[in-house]
C-alpha positions as CSV (number, residue, x, y, z in Angstrom):
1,X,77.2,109.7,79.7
2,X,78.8,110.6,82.9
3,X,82.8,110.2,82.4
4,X,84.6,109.3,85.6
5,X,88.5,110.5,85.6
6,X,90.9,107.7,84.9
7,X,93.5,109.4,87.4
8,X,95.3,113.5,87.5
9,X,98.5,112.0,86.5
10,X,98.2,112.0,82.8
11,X,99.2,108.6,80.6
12,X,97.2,106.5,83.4
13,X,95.7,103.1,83.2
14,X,93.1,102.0,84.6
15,X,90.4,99.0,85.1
16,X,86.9,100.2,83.3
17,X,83.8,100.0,85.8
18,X,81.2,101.0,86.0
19,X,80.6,104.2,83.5
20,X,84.5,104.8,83.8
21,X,85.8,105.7,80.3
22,X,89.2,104.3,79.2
23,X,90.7,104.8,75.6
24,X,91.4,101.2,74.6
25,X,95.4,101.5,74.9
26,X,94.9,102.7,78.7
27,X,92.9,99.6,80.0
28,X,93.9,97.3,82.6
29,X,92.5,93.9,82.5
30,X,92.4,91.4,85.6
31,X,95.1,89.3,84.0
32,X,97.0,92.5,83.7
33,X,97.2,92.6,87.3
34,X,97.5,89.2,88.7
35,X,101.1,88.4,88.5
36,X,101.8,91.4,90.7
37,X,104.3,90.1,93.1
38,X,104.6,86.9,91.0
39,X,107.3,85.1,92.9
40,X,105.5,85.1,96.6
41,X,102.1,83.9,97.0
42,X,100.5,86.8,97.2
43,X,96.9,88.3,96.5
44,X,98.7,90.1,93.3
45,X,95.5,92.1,92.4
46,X,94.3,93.6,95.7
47,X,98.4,94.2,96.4
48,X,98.5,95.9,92.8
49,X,95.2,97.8,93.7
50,X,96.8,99.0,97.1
51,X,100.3,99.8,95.3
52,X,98.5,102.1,93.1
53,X,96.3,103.9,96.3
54,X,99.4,104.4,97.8
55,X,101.6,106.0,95.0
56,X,98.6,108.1,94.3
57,X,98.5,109.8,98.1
58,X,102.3,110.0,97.4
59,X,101.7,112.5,94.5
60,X,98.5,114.4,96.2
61,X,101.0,114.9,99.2
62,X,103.8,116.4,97.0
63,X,101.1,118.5,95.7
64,X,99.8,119.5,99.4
65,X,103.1,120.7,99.9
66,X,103.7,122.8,97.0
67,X,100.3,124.7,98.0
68,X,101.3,125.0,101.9
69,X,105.1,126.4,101.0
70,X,102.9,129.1,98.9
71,X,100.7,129.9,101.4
72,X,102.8,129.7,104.8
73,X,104.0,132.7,106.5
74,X,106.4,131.1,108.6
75,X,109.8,130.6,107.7
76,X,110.5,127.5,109.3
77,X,106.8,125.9,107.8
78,X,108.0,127.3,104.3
79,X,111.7,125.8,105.1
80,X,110.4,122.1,106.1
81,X,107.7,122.3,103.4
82,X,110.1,122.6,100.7
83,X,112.7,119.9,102.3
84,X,109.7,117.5,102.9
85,X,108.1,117.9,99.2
86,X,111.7,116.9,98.0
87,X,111.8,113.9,100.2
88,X,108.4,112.7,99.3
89,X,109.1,113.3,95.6
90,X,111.8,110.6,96.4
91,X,109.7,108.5,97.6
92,X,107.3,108.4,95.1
93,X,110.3,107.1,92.6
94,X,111.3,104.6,95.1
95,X,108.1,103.3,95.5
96,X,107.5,103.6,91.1
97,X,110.6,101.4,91.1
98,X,109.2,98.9,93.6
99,X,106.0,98.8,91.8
100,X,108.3,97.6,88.1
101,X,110.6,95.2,90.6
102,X,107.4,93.8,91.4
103,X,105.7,93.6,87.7
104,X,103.7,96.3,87.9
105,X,102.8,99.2,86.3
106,X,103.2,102.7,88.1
107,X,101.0,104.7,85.3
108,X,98.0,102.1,86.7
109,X,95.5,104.1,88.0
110,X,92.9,101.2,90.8
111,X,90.1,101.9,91.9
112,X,91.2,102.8,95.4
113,X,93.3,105.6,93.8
114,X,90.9,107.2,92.4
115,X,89.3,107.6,95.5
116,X,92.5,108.2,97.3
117,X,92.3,111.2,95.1
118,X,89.0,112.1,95.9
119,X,89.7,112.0,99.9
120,X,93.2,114.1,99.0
121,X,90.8,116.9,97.5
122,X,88.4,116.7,100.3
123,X,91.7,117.5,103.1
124,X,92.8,120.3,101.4
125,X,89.7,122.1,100.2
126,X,89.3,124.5,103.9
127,X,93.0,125.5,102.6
128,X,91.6,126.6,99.5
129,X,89.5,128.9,101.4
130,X,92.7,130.9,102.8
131,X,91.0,134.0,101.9
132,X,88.4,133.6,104.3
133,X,90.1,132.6,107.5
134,X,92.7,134.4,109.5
135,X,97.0,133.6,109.4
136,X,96.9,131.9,112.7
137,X,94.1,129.1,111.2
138,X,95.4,128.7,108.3
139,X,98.7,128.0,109.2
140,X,97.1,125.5,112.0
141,X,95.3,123.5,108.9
142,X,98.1,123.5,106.8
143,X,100.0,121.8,109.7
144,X,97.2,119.4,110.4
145,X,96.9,118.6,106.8
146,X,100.7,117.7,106.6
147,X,100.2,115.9,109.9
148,X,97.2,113.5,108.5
149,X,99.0,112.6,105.1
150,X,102.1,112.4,106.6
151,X,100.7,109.2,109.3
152,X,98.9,107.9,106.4
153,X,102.6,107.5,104.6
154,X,104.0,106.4,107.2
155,X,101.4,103.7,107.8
156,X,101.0,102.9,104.1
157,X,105.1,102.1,104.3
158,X,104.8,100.6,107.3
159,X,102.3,97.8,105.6
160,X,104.9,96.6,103.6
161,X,107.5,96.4,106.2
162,X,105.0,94.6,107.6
163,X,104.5,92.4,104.6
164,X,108.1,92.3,103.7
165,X,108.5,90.6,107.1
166,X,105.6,87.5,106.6
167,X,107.0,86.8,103.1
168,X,109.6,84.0,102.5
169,X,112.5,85.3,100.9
170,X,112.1,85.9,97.6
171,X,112.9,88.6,95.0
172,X,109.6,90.7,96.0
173,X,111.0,90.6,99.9
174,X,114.3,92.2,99.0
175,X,112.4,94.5,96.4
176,X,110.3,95.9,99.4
177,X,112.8,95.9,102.3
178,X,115.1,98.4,100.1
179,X,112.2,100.5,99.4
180,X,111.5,100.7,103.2
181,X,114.8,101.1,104.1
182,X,115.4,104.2,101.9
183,X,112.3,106.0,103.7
184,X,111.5,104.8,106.8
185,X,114.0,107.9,108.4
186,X,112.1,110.3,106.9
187,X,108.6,109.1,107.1
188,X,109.4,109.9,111.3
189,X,111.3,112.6,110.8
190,X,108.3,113.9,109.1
191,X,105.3,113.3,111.3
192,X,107.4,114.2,114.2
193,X,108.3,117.4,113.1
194,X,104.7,118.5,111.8
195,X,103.0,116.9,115.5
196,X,105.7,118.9,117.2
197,X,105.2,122.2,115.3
198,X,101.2,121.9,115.8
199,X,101.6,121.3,119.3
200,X,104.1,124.3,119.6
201,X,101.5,126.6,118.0
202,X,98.3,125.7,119.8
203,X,100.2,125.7,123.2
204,X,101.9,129.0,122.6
205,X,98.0,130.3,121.9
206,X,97.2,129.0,124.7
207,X,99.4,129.3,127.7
């Protein structure tokens, strides 16, 4: 029998389908999931679902930044690296925290994560390869990596501003503005910094 992983993050729950295998005390049923957001009327399993997508590319892009501050050869990469791996480890509590405010459970592992896992691998396997390629391109896909999952954040935040902003108020809209709030500097400070440094590189190549 062909066991699919429930998630990386060990103590995960998660829905069975298909030939997923979950111990008994790590399943997530339906009902589990449809009170998500329970004061607003909301879609509360396809919002848990995405919750759980999103705090899943939140821990593959700390990850991506330990690998990129071990393999960077440039100080200021190696500086910003660090600084932004702090930052998104913040985030990823924030957004654990917003995911109990809204009666959830962070260790649930949807569907969608899993494969938000699986795409995660897929960006940072030509890093893996660092071996075979020469300083200049790796450094130049270890930027455009950090670029990628850094305007993913940002638009995965962005969607519940978004949200936050449709929803009457309730204790979910407060929950989910203060999450934004504490972010939404970084996320651009981020993506701005890692277009800027790409664009930096290739020009200086160039011209």
């Amino acid at each position: 029998m062909r066991i699919t992983t429930v998630t990386k993050m060990p103590g995960g729950k998660a829905i069975p389908i298909g030939m997923t295998v979950v111990p008994p005390e790590r399943r997530m049923g339906l009902s589990d999931l449809e009170g998500f957001g329970v004061d607003e009327e909301l879609e509360g399993i396809f919002l848990a679902n995405f919750m759980s997508a999103f705090a899943a590319h939140e821990r593959c892009v700390v990850h991506l930044y330990r690998m990129a501050t071990g393999l960077t050869r440039i100080p200021e990469c190696r500086e910003k690296y660090t600084e932004f791996e702090d930052h998104t480890e913040d985030h990823l509590r924030i957004l654990e925290r917003l995911i109990e405010r809204l009666d959830g459970d962070p260790m649930y592992a949807s569907p969608q994560a899993r494969m938000t896992e699986f795409v995660a691998t897929k960006l940072v396997e030509p890093i893996l390869l660092e071996g075979s390629v020469d300083p200049l391109t790796l450094e130049l896909t270890l930027l455009e990596a950090v670029t990628l999952a850094e305007r993913k954040r940002r638009l995965n935040w962005k969607l519940i501003s978004e949200l936050a902003d449709q929803m009457r108020e309730t204790i979910s809209k407060q929950a989910m503005r203060e999450a934004v709030e504490q972010v939404e500097s970084d996320q651009d400070e981020h993506v701005r910094w890692a277009e800027t440094r790409w664009l930096r590189m290739m020009i200086a190549q160039v011209m």
